[in-house]
N, C-alpha and C positions, 0 to 999 in steps of 0.2 A: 222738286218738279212734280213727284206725285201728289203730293198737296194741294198743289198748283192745280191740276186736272183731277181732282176727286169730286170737284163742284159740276155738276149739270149746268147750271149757268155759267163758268167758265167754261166749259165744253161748247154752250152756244155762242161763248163771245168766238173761241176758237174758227167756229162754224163759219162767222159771220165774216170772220178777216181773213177766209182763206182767197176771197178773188179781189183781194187789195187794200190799200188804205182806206182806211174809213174816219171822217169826223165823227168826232164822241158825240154831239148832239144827235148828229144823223142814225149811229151807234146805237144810242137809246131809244128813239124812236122806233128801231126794227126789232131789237127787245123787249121793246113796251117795258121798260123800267127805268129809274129814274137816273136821271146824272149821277147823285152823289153815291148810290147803289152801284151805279156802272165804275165807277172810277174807283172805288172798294176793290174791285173783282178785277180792272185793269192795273193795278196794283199790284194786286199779289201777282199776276202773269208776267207784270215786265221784272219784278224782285226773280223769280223764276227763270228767264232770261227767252219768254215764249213770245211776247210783245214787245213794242217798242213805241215811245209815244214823241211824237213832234211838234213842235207848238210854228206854226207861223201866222205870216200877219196878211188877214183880207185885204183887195185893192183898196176897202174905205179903213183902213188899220185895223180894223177888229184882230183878237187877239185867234187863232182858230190850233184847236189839239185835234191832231191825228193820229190813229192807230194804228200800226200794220202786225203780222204775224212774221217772227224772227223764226227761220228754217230751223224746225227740230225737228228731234226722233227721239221716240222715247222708247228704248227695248226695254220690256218686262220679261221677266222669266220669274219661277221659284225658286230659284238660288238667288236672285239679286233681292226677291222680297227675302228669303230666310235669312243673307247676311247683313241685308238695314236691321230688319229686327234683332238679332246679334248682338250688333255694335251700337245699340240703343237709337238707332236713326227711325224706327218702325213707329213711333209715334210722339207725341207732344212736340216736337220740335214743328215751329213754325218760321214762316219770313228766310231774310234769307240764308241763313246760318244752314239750312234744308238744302234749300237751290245751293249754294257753292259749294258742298262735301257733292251734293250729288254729279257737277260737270268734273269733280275731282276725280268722282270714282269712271267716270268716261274716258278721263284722259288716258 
């Protein structure tokens, strides 16, 4: 999950979906960056478990992906950074092998 929120532009997607769903297109447009950049970075947040994405279908069928922000909290402290570091979790591991040790160590 810190991986997940180390990016400034994942901070802004955060930003952008905290007053509800949003279509990716619409999405991209209020980021001014591109789809396949956007869905990069909408990626790693829902492997993270911060997003969540919906596909449904317009009244003329088009295909339409929504985003919303899945209720987290992320408590930091220097003991939870000094025991990732520890137990080898403080760096290189990415995707979601990261995210699921880390809602372990929540439970």
């Amino acid at each position: 999950m810190l991986t997940a929120v180390a990016n400034p532009l994942r901070l802004r997607v955060i930003a952008a979906l905290r007053g509800g769903r949003v279509h990716v297109s619409e999405l991209a447009r209020r980021l001014e960056i591109s789809r396949p950049l956007l869905y990069m970075h909408l990626d790693r947040l829902e492997k993270a478990g911060i997003v969540t994405g919906h596909l449904e279908l317009s009244e003329d069928g088009k295909a339409m992906k929504y985003f919303e922000l899945v209720p987290f909290e992320l408590r930091l402290t220097a003991q939870i950074i000094t025991d990732a570091l520890a137990s080898g979790r403080g760096g290189g591991e990415t995707g979601g092998h990261a995210a699921d040790r880390a809602r372990e160590d929540e439970r």
